[in-house]
N, C-alpha and C positions, 0 to 999 in steps of 0.2 A: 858677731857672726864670723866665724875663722872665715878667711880667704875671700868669703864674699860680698861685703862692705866694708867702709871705712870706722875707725877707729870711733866711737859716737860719744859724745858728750853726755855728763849725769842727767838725765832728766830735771829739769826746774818744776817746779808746782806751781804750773802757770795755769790761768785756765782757759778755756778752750779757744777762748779766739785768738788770743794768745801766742797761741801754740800753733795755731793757723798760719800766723804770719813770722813765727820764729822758729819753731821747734823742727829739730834734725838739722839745725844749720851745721856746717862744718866751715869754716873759714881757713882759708891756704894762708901762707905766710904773706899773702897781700893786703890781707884785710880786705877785701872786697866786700861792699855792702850788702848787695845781690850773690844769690847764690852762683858759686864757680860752677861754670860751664866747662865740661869735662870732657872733648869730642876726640877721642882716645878709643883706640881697639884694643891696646894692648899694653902693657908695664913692663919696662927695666927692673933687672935687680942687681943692686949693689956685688952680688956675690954668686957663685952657682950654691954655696953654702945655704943662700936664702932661694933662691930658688927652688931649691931640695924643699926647702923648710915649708915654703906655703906650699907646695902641691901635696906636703904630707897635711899637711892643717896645722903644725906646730909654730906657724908665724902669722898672723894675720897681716894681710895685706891684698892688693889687687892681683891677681893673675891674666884677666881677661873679660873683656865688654860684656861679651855672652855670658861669664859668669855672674859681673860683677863691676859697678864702676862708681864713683862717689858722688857725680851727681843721682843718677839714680836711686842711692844710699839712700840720703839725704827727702828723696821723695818717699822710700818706703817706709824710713821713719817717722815723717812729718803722720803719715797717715795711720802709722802705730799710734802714734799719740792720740787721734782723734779718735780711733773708734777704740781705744783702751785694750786692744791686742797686745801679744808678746811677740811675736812677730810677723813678716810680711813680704812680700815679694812682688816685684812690677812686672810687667808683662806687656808685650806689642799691643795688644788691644781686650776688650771685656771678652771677647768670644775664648779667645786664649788662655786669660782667666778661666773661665767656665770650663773649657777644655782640662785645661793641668790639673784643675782644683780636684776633677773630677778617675783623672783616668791615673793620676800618681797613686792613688790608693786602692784603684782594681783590676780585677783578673777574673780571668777566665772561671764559670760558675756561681760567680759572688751575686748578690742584689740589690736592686738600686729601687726607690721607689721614687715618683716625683710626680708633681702633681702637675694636673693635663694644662692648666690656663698659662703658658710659658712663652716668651717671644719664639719666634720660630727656627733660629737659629740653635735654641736653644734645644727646643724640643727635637729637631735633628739630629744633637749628639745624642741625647737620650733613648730616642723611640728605631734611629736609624743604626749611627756608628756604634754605641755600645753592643747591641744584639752581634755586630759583625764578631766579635770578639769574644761573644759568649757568655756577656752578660746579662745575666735575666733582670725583665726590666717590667715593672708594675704602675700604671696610672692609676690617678686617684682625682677625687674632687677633693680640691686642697682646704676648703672651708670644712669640710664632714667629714671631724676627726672619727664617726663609727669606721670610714673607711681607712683612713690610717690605720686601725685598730685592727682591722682586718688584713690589712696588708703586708705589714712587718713580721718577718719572722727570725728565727735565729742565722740564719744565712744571710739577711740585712746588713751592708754593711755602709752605707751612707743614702740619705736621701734631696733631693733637690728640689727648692721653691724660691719664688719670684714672690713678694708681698711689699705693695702693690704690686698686680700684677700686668703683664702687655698685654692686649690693650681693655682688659675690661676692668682693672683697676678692681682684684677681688683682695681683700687681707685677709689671710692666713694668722691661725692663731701662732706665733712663733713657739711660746714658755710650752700649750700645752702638746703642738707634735715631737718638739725638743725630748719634751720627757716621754710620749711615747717611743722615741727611737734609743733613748737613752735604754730605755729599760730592758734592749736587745744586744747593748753597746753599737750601735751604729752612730753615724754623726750627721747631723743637718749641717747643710750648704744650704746658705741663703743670698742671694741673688739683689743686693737693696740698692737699686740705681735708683729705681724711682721715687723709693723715701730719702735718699742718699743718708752719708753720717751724720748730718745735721739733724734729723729730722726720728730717726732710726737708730738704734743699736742692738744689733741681733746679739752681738755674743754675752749682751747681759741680760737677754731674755730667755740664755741657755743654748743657743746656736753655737755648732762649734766653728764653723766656715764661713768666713763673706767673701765675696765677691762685690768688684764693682767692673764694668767700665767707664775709666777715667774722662774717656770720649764727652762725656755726657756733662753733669754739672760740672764735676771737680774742675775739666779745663773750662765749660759753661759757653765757650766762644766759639766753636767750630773751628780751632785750631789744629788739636793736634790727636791722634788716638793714641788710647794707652789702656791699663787696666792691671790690677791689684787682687790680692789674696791675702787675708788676713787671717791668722788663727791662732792656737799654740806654737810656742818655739818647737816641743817636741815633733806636731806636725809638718811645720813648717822645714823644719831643718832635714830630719832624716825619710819625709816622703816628697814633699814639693820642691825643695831644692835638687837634689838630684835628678831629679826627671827634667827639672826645667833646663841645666846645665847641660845635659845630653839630647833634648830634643830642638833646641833652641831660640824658644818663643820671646828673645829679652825685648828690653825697653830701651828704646834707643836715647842718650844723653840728654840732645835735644829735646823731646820731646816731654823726658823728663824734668827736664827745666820750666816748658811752659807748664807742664800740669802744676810745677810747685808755687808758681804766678798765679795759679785759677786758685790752688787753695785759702789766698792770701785774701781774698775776697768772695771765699763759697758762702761763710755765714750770714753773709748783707746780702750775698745775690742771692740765695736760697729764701728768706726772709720776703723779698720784692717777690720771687714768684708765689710764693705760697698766697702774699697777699691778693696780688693781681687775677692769678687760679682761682680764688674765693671769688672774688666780684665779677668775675667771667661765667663761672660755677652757674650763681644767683640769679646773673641775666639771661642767662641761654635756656634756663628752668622755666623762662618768664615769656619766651620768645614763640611766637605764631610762627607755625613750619618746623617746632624740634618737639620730635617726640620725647624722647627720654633723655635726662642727664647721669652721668654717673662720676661722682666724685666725693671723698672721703667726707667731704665737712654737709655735706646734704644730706639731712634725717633719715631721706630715702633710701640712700646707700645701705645696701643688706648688713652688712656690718660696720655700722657707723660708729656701732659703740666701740666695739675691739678697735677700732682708728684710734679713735681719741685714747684709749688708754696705751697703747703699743706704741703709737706715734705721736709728737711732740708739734705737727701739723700734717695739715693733709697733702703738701706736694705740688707740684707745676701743670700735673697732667690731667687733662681735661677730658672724658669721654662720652660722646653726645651720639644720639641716631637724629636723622632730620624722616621728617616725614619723606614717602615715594620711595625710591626702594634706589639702585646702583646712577643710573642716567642722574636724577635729578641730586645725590650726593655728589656725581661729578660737577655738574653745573654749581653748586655753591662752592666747590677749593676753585672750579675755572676763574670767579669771579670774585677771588677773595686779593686785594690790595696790598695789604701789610702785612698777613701770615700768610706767609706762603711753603709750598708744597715741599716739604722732604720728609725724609724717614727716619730724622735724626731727632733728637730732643734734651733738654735741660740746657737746650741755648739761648741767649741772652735777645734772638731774635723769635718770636714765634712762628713754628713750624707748625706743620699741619699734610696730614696722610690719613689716606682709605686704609685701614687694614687690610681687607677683603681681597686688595689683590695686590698688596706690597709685602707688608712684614709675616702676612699670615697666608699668604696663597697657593700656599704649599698644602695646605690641610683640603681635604676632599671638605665636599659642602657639608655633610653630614655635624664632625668634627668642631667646624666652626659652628654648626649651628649649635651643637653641645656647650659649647662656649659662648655662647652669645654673641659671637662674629656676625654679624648681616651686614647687607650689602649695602645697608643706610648708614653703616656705623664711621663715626671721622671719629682721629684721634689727633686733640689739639695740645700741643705742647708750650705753655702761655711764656711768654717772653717780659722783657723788662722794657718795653714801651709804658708808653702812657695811656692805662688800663682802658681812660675814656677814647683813644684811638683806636686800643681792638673793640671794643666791642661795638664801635661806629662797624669797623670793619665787617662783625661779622654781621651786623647786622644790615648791612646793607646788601649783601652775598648772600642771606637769607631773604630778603625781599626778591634779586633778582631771578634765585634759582625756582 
């Protein structure tokens, strides 16, 4: 990519795990083991001749942090590689993501359609800041393609889903709204933190956008924030690149670094939670005081089939209602030991949040109730303890509340 990464090595036909722990290395004439840590704003050139050069695009080389810098490179390669993109772009955080993914490609009168079960931040730019701009903007139940069918029209020009989704964990058929938007030429943006790429690959279900925040598994540690766009080069390069270089949402070196540490170990830690989420799943289905469970690998789950075929496991996130109604949901996170309370998730420690009035409280009651938000609902994000410690945990949070 002219001007905005480093020079990148032929791809090996390694496979995936692989490539987790090697791929888009660049090594400096040190030979450094670890990837070179790049804490640089800015690049020398040998010449004003070459200076000329990269800012026309005729030389490949770094210009500028905000543009472009090699460790960062180096991260959005590794993550071409895994989810089988052509190319990619980093980004200060997933909202960012979501943000450029979305607004480099519209304008004033276009359409957007996206379906209502969305974290709330997300749904913000959607339902809030696009309208300011004069983009028309269409909700849908993301599972009931008749309403995709109904929604898309020739003015369509990209739509937006979360599968699973925050926090009621619904999937989305990907292959068949793909091809409804395809058939308008518009493009799906799909949103796959919570399957992450281990788990999920939208763009070979026909998705043309992913999104992630790196925040979440990729670093898996509550280290550092960050977040990724992946798609065609064509998209990539002549709509998200330029927008991104002019408004300035980069990824800082740093940060870029730790994410390229999380990915060296996402397929073993994705792996641990999938398994630990399952036996959490099982027990909490089984437990006096919880009404409902919801999570992909439980028969129950409305779309349990479409999981197992789209996805390669069901995920870390857990979504329970306890009997009694907002009070007595507080008294079980009050009294919970080892998961404790944030809004964050795919960390290595288990986290645990009310919807109702954190990530979703933005939504009138109404809203949420169309979603299935109520005030009993936690949403437990299972960490990489020792499975029989959480669920001592919860269940003893369950007895007291």
């Amino acid at each position: 990519m002219p001007n905005e990464t480093n020079q990148r090595p032929t791809k090996p036909a390694w496979r995936a795990q692989t490539q987790l722990v090697h791929g888009g290395g660049v090594r400096s004439p040190h030979g450094e083991t670890s990837e070179a840590l790049y804490l640089t704003s800015g690049y020398v050139y040998d010449s004003a001749e070459t200076a000329e050069a990269r800012f026309k695009g005729t030389d490949d080389g770094f210009i500028y942090s905000r543009y472009g810098n090699p460790t960062v490179g180096m991260f959005e390669e590794r993550m071409v590689l895994l989810e089988g993109a052509e190319a990619a772009r980093a980004t200060s955080s997933g909202m960012a993501a979501v943000n450029a993914a979305l607004m480099c490609q519209l304008k004033a009168g276009d359409h957007v359609v996206a379906a209502r079960a969305l974290f709330g931040s997300c749904l913000y730019i959607i339902d809030q800041i696009l309208p300011r701009f004069g983009v028309q903007v269409t909700l849908v139940d993301g599972a009931d393609l008749d309403q995709w069918r109904r929604a898309v029209r020739p003015g369509t020009v990209c739509a937006f889903i979360e599968t699973p989704s925050n926090p009621g964990l619904e999937i989305i058929d990907v292959r068949a709204v793909a091809d409804i938007l395809h058939a308008v030429g518009a493009k799906l943006i799909v949103d796959n933190v919570f399957a992450t790429p281990i788990l999920q690959k939208p763009l070979t279900l026909g998705a043309d956008i992913v999104v992630y925040s790196a925040t979440k598994h990729i670093d898996g540690q509550g280290r550092a924030m960050g977040g990724v766009v992946l798609s065609d080069a064509h998209f990539v390069n002549d709509q998200l690149v330029p927008y991104l270089r002019h408004t300035g949402p980069s990824l800082s070196p740093f940060n870029a670094w730790v994410l390229l540490k999380g990915l060296e170990t996402l397929d073993l830690r994705v792996a641990r939670h999938c398994e630990n989420a399952t036996a959490v799943a099982y027990f909490l289905d089984r437990q006096h005081g919880v009404a409902k469970v919801r999570f992909p690998a439980l028969a129950s789950h409305p779309q349990h089939n479409l999981a197992r075929t789209q996805m390669s496991g069901p995920g870390s996130v857990v979504t329970f209602e306890v009997d009694g109604g907002k009070e007595r949901a507080f008294r079980f996170l009050n009294r919970l030991r080892l998961a404790r309370i944030s809004n964050n998730l795919g960390d290595a420690k288990s986290l645990v949040t009310h919807p109702a009035t954190t990530t979703h409280q933005r939504l009138t009651p109404e809203q949420r109730a169309h979603l299935g938000i109520s005030d009993r609902m936690v949403r437990l994000s299972v960490g990489l303890e020792d499975v029989e410690d959480i669920k001592d945990d919860l269940a003893q949070a369950l007895a007291a509340a």
